[in-house]
C-alpha positions as CSV (number, residue, x, y, z in Angstrom):
1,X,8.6,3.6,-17.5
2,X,12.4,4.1,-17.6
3,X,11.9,7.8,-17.1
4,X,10.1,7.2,-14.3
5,X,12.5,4.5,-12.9
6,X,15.7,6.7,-13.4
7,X,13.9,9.0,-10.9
8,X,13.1,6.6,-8.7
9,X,9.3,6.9,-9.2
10,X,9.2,3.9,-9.3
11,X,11.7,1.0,-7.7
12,X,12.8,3.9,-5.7
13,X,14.0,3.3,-1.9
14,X,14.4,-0.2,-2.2
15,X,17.4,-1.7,-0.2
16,X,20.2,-3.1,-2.4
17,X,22.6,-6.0,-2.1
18,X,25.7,-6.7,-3.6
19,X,27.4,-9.1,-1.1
20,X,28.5,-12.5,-2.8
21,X,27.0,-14.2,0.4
22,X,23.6,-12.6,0.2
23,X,23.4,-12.9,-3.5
24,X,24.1,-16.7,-2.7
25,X,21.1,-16.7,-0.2
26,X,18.7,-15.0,-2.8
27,X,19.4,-17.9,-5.1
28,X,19.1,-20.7,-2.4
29,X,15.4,-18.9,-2.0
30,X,14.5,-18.9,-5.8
31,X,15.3,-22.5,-6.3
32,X,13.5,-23.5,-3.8
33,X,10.6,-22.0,-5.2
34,X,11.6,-23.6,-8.4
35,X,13.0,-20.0,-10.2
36,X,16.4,-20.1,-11.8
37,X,19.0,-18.8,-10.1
38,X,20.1,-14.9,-11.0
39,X,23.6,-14.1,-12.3
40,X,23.3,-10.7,-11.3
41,X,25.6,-9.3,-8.9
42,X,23.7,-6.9,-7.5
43,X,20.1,-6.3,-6.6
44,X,17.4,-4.2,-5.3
45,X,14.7,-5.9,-3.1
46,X,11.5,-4.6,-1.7
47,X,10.0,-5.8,1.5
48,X,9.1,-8.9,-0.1
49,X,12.2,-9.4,-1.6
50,X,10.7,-8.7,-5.3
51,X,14.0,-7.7,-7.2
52,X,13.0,-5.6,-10.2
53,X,16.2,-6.8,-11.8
54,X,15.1,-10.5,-11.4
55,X,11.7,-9.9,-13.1
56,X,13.3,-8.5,-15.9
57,X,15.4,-11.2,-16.7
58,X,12.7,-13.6,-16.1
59,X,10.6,-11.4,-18.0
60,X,7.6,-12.0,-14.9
61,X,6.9,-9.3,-12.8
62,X,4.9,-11.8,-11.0
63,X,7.4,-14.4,-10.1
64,X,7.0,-13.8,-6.5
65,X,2.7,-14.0,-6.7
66,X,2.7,-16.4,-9.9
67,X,-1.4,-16.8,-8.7
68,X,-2.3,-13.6,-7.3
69,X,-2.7,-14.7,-3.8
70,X,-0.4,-16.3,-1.4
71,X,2.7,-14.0,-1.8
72,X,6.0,-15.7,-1.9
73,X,8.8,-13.2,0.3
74,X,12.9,-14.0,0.5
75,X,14.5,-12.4,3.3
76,X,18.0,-11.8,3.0
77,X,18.7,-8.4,5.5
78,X,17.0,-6.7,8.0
79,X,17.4,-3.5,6.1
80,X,14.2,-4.7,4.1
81,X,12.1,-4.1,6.9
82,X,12.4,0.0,6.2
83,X,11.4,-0.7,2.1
84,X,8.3,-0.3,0.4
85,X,6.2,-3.2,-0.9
86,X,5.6,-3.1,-4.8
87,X,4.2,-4.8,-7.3
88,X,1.3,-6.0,-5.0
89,X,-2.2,-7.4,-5.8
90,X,-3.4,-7.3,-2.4
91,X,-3.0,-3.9,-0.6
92,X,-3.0,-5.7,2.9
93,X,0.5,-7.3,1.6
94,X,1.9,-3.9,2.6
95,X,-0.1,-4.2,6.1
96,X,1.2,-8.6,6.9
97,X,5.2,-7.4,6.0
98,X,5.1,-4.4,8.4
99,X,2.9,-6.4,11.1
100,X,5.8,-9.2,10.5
101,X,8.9,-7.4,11.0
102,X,7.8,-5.4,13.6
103,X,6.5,-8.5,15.7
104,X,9.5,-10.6,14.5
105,X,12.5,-8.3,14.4
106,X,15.1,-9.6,16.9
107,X,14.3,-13.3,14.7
108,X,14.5,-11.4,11.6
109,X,18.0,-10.0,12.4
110,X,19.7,-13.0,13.9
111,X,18.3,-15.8,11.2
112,X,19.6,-13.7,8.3
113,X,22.9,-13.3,9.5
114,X,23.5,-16.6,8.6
115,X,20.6,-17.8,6.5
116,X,17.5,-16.4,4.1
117,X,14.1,-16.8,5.5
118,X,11.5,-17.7,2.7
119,X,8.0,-19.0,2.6
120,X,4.5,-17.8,2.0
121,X,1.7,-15.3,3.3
122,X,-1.0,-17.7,3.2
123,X,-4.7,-18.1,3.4
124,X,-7.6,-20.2,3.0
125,X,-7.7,-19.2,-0.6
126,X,-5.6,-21.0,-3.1
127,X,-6.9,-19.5,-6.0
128,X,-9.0,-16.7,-7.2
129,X,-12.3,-17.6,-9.1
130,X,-15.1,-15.5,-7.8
131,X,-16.0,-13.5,-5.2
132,X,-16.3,-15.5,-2.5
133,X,-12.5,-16.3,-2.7
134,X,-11.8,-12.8,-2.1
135,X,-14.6,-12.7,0.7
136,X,-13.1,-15.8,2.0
137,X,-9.9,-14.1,3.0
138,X,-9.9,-13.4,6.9
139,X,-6.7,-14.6,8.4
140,X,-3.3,-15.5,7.2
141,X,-0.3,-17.4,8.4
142,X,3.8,-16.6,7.2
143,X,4.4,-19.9,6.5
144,X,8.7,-19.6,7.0
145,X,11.9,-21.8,6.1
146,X,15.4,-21.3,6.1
147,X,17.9,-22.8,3.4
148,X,20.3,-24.1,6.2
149,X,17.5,-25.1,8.5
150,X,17.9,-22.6,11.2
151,X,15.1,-22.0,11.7
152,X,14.1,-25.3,11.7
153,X,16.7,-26.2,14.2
154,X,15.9,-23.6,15.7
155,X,12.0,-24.5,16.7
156,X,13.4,-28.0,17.6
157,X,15.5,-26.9,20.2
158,X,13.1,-25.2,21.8
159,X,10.9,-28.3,21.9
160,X,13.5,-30.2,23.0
161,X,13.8,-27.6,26.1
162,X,10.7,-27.4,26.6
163,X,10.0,-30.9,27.1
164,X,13.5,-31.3,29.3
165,X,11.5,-28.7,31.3
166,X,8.4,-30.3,31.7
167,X,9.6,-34.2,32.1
168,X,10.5,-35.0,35.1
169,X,12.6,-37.7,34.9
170,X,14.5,-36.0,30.9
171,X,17.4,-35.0,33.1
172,X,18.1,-38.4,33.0
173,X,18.0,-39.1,29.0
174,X,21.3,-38.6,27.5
175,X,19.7,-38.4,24.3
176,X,17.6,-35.5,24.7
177,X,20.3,-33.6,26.6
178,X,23.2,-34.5,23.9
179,X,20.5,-33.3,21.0
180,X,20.2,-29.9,23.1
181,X,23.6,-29.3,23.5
182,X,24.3,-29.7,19.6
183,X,21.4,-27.6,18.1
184,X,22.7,-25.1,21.2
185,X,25.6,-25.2,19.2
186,X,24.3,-23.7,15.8
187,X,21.3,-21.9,17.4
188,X,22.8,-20.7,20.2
189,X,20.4,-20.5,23.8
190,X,16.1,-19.9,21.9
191,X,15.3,-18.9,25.1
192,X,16.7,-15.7,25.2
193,X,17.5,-15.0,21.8
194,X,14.3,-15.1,20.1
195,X,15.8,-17.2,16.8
196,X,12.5,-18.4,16.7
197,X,9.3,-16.1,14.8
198,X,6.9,-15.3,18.0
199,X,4.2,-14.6,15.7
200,X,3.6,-15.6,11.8
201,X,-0.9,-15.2,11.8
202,X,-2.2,-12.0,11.3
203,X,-6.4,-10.7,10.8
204,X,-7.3,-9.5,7.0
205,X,-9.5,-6.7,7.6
206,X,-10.2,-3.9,4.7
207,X,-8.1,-4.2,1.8
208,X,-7.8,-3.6,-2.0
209,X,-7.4,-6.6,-4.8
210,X,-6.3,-5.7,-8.4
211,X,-8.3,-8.6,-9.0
212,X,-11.5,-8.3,-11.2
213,X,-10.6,-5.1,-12.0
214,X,-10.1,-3.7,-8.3
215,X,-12.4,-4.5,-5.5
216,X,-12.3,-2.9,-2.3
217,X,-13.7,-4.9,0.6
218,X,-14.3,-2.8,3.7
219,X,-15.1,-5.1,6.6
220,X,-17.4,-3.8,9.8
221,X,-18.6,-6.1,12.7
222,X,-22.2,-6.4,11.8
223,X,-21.9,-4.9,7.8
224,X,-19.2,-5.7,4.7
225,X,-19.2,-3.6,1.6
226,X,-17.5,-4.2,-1.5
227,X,-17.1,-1.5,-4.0
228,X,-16.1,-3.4,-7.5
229,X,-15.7,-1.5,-10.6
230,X,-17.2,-4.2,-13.2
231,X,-21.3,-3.5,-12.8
232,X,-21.9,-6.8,-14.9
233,X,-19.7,-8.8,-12.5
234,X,-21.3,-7.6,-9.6
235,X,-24.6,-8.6,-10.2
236,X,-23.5,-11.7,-11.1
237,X,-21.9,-12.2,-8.0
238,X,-25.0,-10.3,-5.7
239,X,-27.0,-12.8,-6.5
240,X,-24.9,-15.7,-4.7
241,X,-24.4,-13.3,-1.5
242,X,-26.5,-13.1,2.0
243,X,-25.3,-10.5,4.4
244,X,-22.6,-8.7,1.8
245,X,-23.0,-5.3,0.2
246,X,-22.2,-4.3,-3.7
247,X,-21.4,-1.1,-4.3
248,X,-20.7,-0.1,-7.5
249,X,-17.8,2.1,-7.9
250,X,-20.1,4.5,-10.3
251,X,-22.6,5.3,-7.6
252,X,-21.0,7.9,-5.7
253,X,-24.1,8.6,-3.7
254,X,-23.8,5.5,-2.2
255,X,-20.5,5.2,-2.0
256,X,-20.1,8.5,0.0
257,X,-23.3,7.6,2.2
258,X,-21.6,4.2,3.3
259,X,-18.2,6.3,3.9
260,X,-20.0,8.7,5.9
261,X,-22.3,6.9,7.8
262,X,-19.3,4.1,9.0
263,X,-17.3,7.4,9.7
264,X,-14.7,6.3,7.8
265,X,-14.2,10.2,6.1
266,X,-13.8,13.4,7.6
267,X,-16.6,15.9,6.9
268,X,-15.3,18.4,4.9
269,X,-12.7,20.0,6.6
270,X,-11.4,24.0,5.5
271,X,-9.1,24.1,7.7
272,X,-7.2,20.6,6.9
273,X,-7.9,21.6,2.9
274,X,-6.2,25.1,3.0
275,X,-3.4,24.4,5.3
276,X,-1.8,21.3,4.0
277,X,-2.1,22.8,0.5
278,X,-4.4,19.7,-1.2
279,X,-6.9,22.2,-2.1
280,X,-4.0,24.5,-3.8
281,X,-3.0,21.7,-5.3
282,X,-6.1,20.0,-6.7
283,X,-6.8,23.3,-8.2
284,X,-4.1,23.3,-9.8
285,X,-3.9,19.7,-11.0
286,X,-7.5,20.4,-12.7
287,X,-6.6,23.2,-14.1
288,X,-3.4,22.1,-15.9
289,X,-5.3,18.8,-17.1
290,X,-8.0,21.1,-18.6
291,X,-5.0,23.1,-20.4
292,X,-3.4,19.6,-21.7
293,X,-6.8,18.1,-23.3
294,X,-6.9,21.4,-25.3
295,X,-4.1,22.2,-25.9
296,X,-1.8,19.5,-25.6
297,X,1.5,20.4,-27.3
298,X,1.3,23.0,-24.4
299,X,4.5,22.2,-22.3
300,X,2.9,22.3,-18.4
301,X,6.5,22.2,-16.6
302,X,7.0,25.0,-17.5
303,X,3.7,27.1,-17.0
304,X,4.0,30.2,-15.2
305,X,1.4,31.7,-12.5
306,X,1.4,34.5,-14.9
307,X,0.5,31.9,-18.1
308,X,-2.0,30.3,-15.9
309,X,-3.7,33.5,-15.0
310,X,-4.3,34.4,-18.4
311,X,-5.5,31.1,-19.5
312,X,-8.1,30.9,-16.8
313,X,-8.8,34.5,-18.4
314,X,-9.5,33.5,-21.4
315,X,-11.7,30.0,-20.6
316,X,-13.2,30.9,-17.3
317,X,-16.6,30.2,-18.9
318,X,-16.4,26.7,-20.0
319,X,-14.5,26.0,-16.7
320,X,-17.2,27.4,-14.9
321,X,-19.1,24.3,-16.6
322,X,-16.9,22.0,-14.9
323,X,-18.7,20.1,-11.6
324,X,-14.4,20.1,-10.1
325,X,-14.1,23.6,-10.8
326,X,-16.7,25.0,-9.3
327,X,-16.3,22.6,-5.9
328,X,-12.7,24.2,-5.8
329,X,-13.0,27.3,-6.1
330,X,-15.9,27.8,-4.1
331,X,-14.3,25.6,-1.0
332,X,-11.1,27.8,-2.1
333,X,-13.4,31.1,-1.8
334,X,-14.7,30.0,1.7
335,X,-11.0,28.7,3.3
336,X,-10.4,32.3,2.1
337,X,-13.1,34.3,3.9
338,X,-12.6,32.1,7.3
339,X,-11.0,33.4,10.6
340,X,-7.8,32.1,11.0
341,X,-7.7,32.3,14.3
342,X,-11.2,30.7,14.6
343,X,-10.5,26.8,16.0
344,X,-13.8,25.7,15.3
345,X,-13.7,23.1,12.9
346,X,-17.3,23.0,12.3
347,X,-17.6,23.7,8.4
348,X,-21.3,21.6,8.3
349,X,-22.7,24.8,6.8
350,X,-20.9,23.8,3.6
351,X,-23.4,22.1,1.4
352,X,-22.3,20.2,-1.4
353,X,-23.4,17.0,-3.6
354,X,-22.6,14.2,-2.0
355,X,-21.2,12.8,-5.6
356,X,-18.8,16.0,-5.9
357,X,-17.8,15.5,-1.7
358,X,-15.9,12.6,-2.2
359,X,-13.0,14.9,-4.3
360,X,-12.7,17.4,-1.3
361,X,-12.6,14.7,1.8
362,X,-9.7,12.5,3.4
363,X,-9.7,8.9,5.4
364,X,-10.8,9.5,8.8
365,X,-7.2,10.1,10.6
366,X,-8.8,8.3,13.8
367,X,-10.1,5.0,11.2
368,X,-8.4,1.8,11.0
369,X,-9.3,1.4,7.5
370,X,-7.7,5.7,6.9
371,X,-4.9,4.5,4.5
372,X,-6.9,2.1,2.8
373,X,-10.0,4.5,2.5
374,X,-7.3,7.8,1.3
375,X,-5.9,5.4,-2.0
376,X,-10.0,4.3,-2.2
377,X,-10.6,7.9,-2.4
378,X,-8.0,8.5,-4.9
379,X,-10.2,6.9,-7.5
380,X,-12.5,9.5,-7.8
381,X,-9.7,12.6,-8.7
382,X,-8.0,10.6,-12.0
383,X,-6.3,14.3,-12.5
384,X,-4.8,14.4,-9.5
385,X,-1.9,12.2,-10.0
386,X,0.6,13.5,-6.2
387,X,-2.1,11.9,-4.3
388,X,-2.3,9.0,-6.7
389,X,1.6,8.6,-6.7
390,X,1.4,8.8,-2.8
391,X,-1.3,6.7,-2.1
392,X,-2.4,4.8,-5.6
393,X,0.5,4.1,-7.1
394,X,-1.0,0.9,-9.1
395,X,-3.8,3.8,-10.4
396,X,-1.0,6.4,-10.8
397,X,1.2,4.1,-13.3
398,X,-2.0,3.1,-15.4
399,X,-1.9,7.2,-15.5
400,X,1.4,7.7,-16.6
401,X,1.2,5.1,-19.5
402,X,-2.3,7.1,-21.0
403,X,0.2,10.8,-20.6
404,X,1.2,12.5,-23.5
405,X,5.1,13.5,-23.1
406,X,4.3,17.2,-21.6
407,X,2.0,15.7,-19.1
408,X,4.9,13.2,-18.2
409,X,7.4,15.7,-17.7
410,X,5.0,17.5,-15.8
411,X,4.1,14.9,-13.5
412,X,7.8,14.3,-12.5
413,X,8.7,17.5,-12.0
414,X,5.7,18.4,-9.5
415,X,6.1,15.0,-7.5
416,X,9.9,14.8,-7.7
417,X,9.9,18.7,-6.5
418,X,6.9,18.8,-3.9
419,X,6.8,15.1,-2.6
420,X,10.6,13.8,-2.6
421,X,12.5,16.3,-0.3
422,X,10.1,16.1,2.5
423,X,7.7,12.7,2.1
424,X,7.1,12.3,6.1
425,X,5.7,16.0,6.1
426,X,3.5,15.7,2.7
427,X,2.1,12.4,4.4
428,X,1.1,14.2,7.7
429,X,-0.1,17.3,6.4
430,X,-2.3,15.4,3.5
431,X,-3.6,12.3,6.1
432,X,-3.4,13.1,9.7
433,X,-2.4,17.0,10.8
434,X,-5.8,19.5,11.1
435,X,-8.1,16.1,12.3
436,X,-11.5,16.9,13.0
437,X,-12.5,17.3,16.9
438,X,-15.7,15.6,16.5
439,X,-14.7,13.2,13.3
């Protein structure tokens, strides 16, 4: 993993900090959770505040989540509001951080330039046994604290105004007014500074657990499906459930039935598939994976259009065997034959099995559940590791440690070349641009 941390495949964009003062803070944040203090004097922190330098030491890349659930966060700059979340076993993590900052930034931004905000994300669920605790997940609350009691001060200062406000006769009680005037003093005036959180509870809708496995739970008003990878665990758990729907992650049929019929994918779309290059790509991807299982000492960096040419050449006939092959190349053959300049998006006439249609189909761009349904769909192309990296990382790294060294290489050079120098564009053309009129 080294290789893939020294280009910043992984811990890459996260923001760093090398002030004494906010190293200070960190601590302050770690004992209180009962961690030791880091000597480092200098760290990178995600959104959470997960410093891959700090799990090293400690040798727990969990220290922040020791249970799974109920993720710890240290906030020591506003900068880690524009970071990635990693090292997550709920995908909704990703969804509560952006939800908080955004809703909380003006608190965010004054509390941390004088103290680190800590707490918890948390839930009903204490710990995961079963099911249920996953199902049992609807709502959670950032549970916050400062070291210096800011915060705290904070939220009592504004009580104490608000009941000065209220009470007719408080004008009158020197205490309450000489306790306002000295919190005023630290906190400055809560009412128009917004020191104080204005809102810590957020909904749980559809999200992704590494737990048992990886479930995905997609939730609907009058339906919930789970898709859970471990058949013998979800019949065991079917059996305790009214209402819910198992899906195992096997039965593409049904998989792509429920997708469809909730209108959480996009039909196929041609027009999405040839102009934001994921059905170049795929190709490719499938292709090169075919050359690596056999003939792996074949170094794919390095393959020419030419060398691929020729190697098609030469195996087109046990490619041809191939259910991926023969999706892409005939959607590749029909992108090819269609007008250009004809805006209908219409491409029902395509007929495919439903168990191949999930490799050639995005999130529905107008969904709430799009993202989570794009890393969902992810699954299903295990050779395909740009989307994996983009949207699956979790999926992507389990990848990379199964690669032999020319599939490595490989894998860093397309991403590092194709992904990195223009991410925002990659993203739009791969998830939102060429939408569907009638999706």
């Amino acid at each position: 993993m080294e290789r893939l941390i020294g280009h910043a495949l992984m811990y890459g964009s996260m923001a760093q900090i090398d002030r004494p003062h906010l190293i200070e803070r960190y601590n302050h944040a770690l004992e209180a959770f009962g961690i030791p203090k880091t000597e480092r004097t200098s760290l990178r922190l995600d959104a959470t505040g997960f410093s891959p330098e700090v799990a090293q030491d400690l040798e727990n890349e969990q220290y922040l989540d020791p249970r799974g659930v109920n993720r710890r966060f240290i906030i020591v700059t506003p900068e880690q509001a524009q970071v990635p979340v990693v090292n997550i076993n709920f995908s909704a993590t990703i969804d509560f951080m952006r939800a908080f900052y955004r809703h909380n930034a003006e608190a965010v931004k004054i509390l941390t330039l004088k103290d680190v905000i800590y707490g918890e994300i948390e839930n009903s669920t204490y710990k995961i046994d079963d099911i249920d605790d996953i199902l049992a997940i609807k709502r959670v609350n950032f549970q916050l604290n400062t070291h210096g009691k800011l915060l705290e001060k904070s939220q009592r200062l504004t009580d104490l105004v608000e009941r000065f406000r209220n009470e007719e006769e408080s004008w009158k009680d020197s205490e309450l007014l000489n306790s306002i005037l000295e919190l005023a003093k630290e906190c400055g005036d809560t009412r128009y500074n917004q020191i104080v959180p204005r809102q810590l509870r957020f909904s749980a809708n559809s999200f992704w657990t590494r737990h048992f496995g990886g479930v995905y739970v997609f939730h609907d008003k009058d339906d919930r499906a789970v898709v859970i990878g471990n058949l013998a665990r979800q019949k065991q758990d079917e059996s305790k459930r009214d209402g819910d729907r198992f899906i195992p992650m096997k039965n593409r049929r049904t998989v792509f039935n429920f997708l469809r019929k909730t209108k959480r994918i996009e039909p196929i779309n041609l027009k999405w598939l040839w102009r934001s290059g994921m059905l170049e790509t795929r190709l490719d991807l499938f292709i090169k994976d075919q050359i690596a299982k056999r003939e792996p000492e074949r170094p794919l960096a390095y393959l020419g259009e030419t060398d691929i040419k020729n190697w098609l050449h030469d195996n087109i006939g046990s490619l041809r065997k191939q259910p991926e092959f023969r999706l892409y190349s005939e959607l590749r053959s029909a992108a090819l034959n269609r007008d250009e300049d004809d805006d209908d998006d219409d491409d029902d006439d395509l007929d495919f099995d439903p168990e191949l249609v999930l490799m050639a189909v995005r999130g529905n761009p107008n969904h709430p559940d799009c993202d989570l349904v794009n890393r969902f769909l992810a699954e299903y192309v295990p050779f395909d590791f740009f989307t994996r990296f983009i949207v699956n990382k979790p999926a992507f790294y389990l990848d990379y440690g199964a690669m032999s060294e020319n599939q490595k290489e490989h894998a860093i050079e397309v991403i590092t070349s194709k992904f990195f120098p223009d991410r925002d564009r990659v993203w739009d053309d791969y998830f939102s641009n060429w939408s569907l009129k009638h999706a």
